[in-house]
C-alpha positions in Angstrom: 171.7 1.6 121.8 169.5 3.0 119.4 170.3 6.4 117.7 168.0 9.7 118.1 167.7 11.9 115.4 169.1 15.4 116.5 167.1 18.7 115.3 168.3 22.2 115.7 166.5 23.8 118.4 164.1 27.0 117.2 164.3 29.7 119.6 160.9 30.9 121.3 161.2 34.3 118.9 162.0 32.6 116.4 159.0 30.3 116.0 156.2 33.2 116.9 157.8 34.8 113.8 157.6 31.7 111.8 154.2 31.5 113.2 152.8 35.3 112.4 154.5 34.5 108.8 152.1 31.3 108.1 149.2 33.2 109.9 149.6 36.7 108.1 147.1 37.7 105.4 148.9 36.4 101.9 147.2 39.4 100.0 145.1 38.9 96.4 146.5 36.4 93.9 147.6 38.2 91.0 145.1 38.6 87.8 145.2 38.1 84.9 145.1 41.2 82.5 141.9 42.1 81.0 141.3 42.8 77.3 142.8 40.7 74.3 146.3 40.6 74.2 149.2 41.6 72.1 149.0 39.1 68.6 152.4 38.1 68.2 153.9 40.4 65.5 155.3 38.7 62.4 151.5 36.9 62.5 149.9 40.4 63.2 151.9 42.2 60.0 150.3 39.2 57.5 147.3 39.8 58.5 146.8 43.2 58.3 148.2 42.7 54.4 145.9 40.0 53.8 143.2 42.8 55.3 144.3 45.5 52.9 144.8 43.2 49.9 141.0 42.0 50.0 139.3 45.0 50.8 141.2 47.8 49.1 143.2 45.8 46.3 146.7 45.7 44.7 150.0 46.5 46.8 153.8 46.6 45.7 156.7 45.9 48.3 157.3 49.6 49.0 153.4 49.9 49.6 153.3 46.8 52.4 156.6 48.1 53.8 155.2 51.6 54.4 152.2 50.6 55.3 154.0 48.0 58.4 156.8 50.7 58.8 159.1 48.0 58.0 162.2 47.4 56.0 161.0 46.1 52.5 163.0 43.3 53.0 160.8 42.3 55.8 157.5 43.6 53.6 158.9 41.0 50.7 159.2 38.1 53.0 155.4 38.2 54.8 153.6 39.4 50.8 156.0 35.4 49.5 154.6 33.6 52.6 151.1 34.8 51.8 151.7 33.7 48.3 152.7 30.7 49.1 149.7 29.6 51.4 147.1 31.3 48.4 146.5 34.3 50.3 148.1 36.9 47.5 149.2 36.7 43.9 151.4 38.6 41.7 149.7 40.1 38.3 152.5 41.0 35.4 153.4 44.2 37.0 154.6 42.3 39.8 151.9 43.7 42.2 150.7 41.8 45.1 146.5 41.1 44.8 144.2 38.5 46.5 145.1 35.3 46.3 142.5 32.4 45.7 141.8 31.6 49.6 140.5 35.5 49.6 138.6 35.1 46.3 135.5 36.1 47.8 136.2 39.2 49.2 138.4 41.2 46.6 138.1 43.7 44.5 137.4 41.6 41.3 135.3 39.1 42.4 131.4 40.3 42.8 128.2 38.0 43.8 127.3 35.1 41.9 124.0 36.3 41.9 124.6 39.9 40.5 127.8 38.0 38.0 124.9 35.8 36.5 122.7 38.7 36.0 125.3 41.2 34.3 126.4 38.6 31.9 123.3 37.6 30.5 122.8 39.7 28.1 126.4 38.5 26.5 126.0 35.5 27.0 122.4 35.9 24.7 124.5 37.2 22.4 126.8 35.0 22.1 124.5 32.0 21.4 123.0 33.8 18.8 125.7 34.2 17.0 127.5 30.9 17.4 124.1 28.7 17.9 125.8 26.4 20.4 125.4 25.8 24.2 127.3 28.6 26.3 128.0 28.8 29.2 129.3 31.5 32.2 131.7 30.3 34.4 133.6 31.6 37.8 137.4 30.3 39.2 136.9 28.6 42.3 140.4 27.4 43.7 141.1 24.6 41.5 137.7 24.2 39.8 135.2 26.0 37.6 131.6 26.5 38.1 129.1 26.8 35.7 126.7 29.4 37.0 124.8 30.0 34.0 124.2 28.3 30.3 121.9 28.3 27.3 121.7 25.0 25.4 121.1 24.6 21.7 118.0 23.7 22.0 117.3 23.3 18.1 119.6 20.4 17.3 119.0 17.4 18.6 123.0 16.7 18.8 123.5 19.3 21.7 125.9 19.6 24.7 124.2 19.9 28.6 126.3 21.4 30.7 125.7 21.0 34.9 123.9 24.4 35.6 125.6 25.1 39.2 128.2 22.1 38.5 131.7 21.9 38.8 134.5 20.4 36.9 138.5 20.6 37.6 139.6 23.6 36.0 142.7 22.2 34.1 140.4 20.1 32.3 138.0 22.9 30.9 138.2 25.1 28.5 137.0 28.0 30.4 139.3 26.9 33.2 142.2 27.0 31.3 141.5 30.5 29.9 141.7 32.0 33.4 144.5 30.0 35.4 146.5 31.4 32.3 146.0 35.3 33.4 147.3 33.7 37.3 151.5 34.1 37.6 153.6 31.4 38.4 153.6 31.9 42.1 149.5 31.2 42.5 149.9 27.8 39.7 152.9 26.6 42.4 150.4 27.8 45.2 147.2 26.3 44.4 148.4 22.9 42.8 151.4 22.3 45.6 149.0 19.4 46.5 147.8 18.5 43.4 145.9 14.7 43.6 146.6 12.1 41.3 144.5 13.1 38.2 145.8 16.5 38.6 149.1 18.0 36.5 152.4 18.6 38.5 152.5 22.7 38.5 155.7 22.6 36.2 153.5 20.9 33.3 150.6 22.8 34.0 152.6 26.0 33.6 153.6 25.2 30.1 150.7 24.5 29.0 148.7 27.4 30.2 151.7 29.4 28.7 150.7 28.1 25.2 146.7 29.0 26.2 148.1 33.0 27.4 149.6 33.1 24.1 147.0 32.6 22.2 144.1 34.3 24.2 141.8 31.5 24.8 142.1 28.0 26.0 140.5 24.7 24.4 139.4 21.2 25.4 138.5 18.1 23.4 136.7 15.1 25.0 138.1 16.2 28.2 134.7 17.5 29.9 133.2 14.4 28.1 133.6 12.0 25.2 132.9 13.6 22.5 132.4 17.4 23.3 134.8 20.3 22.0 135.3 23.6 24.0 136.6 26.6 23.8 136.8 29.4 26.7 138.0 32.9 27.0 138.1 34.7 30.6 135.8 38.3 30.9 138.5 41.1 31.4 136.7 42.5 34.4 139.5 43.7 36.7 142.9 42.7 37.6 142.5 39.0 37.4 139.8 38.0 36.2 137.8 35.5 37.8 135.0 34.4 35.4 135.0 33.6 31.3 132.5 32.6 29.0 132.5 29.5 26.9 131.5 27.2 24.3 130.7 23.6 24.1 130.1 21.7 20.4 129.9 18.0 20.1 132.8 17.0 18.6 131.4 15.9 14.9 130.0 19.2 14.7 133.1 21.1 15.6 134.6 22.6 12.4 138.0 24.1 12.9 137.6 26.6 10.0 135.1 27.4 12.1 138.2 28.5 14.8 138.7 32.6 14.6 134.6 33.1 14.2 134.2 31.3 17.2 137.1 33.0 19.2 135.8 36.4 18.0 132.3 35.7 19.4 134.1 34.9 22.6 136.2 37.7 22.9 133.1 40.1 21.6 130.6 38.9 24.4 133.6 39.0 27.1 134.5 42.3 26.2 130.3 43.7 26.3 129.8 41.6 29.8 133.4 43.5 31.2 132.0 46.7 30.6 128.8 46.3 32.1 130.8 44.6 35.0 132.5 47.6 35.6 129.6 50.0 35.6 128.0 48.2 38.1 130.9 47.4 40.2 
């Protein structure tokens, strides 16, 4: 005899309240809030450094942690992560300033356009008194670029330089001068991911402690066979981002020749800082 499946019977009031349940108005779904929400904190906090560091300049730990209304152990932690990623740098007062990935927006860095115009008149000057092709050059991340040059035009044995050009900024002269005015922090930042024809930050450090030493950094056949530079950065603000520099094919290069050269250098650098800062 086949089984019947047994159900609990519903009583009659029962199922008309089940019923006026399923049939009842269920009211407005809820909405989603309106306006941009709350950025999640710790991300909110960087970002408003990164903000302050571009547009209004240099910042210690007690300054961020004010600023946040945070411990400065907490102010410390966020100004090392954006130094990590390239976002900040320490100068030699241990003062936190834009980092390479904000380059173009702080306080030291001004349009290519107005830099190349400003430094002309040094960089005039310095060609007449060396007689060699010079050249202005800006920092860009890991590379230099040569936005302005005068050739020696009256030897035929002269050095061209790429007007508008880059070149890796180990490498150059010019390059070399200014990554030695970055601390450690932004050498360990920008060449974490060095390529394969690039130095190791540790070996690049020592050398550009030898170039900060001395004031000016040098190259020999390493922008090309047979060319000797020399480069020395334009004090214009806290870190410098631009330098002037030098380029004599190499059996032409005297170095007797050495502190006239590196007094040209530092002359015109000094005259294109000051009118820099009077129009900046």
């Amino acid at each position: 005899m086949p089984r019947s499946a047994h159900h609990a019977a519903t009583p009659p009031d029962d199922r008309a309240a089940l019923a006026g349940a399923r049939d009842a108005p269920q009211g407005p779904a809820p909405r989603a809030p309106e306006g941009p929400q709350p950025p999640i904190e710790s991300v909110d906090r960087a970002l408003q450094l990164a903000q302050v560091l571009r547009h209004e300049g240099a910042l210690t730990v007690t300054d961020a942690a004010e600023l946040l209304g945070v411990a400065p152990s907490t102010a410390h932690r966020i100004l090392t992560a954006l130094t990590f990623r390239g976002f900040a740098v320490q100068d030699r007062d241990r003062r936190y300033l834009a980092g390479p990935e904000l380059g173009a927006g702080s306080p030291t860095a001004i349009a290519h356009s107005s830099l190349r115009a400003l430094a002309r008149p040094a960089l005039e000057q310095l060609h007449e008194a060396l007689g060699e092709t010079v050249a202005l050059v800006v920092l860009q991340k890991r590379s230099i670029r040569f936005l302005d040059s005068i050739e020696d035009t009256a030897q035929s044995l002269r050095v061209s330089l790429p007007l508008d050009g880059t070149f890796p900024a180990h490498k150059a002269a010019a390059g070399k001068a200014l990554l030695s005015l970055l601390p450690n922090e932004a050498i360990d930042a920008l060449y974490a991911e060095a390529g394969p024809d690039e130095p190791h930050p540790s070996t690049l450090k020592r050398q550009l402690a030898a170039v900060h030493r001395t004031g000016y950094g040098t190259s020999f056949d390493e922008i090309g066979p047979g060319v000797a530079a020399l480069g020395v950065a334009i004090p214009a603000g806290a870190r410098p981002v631009s330098a002037f520099a030098v380029a004599i094919p190499a059996a032409r290069y005297d170095r007797e020749r050495l502190p006239q050269i590196v007094a040209a250098l530092n002359e015109a650098a000094a005259a294109a800082a000051e009118r820099i800062k009077r129009h900046s």
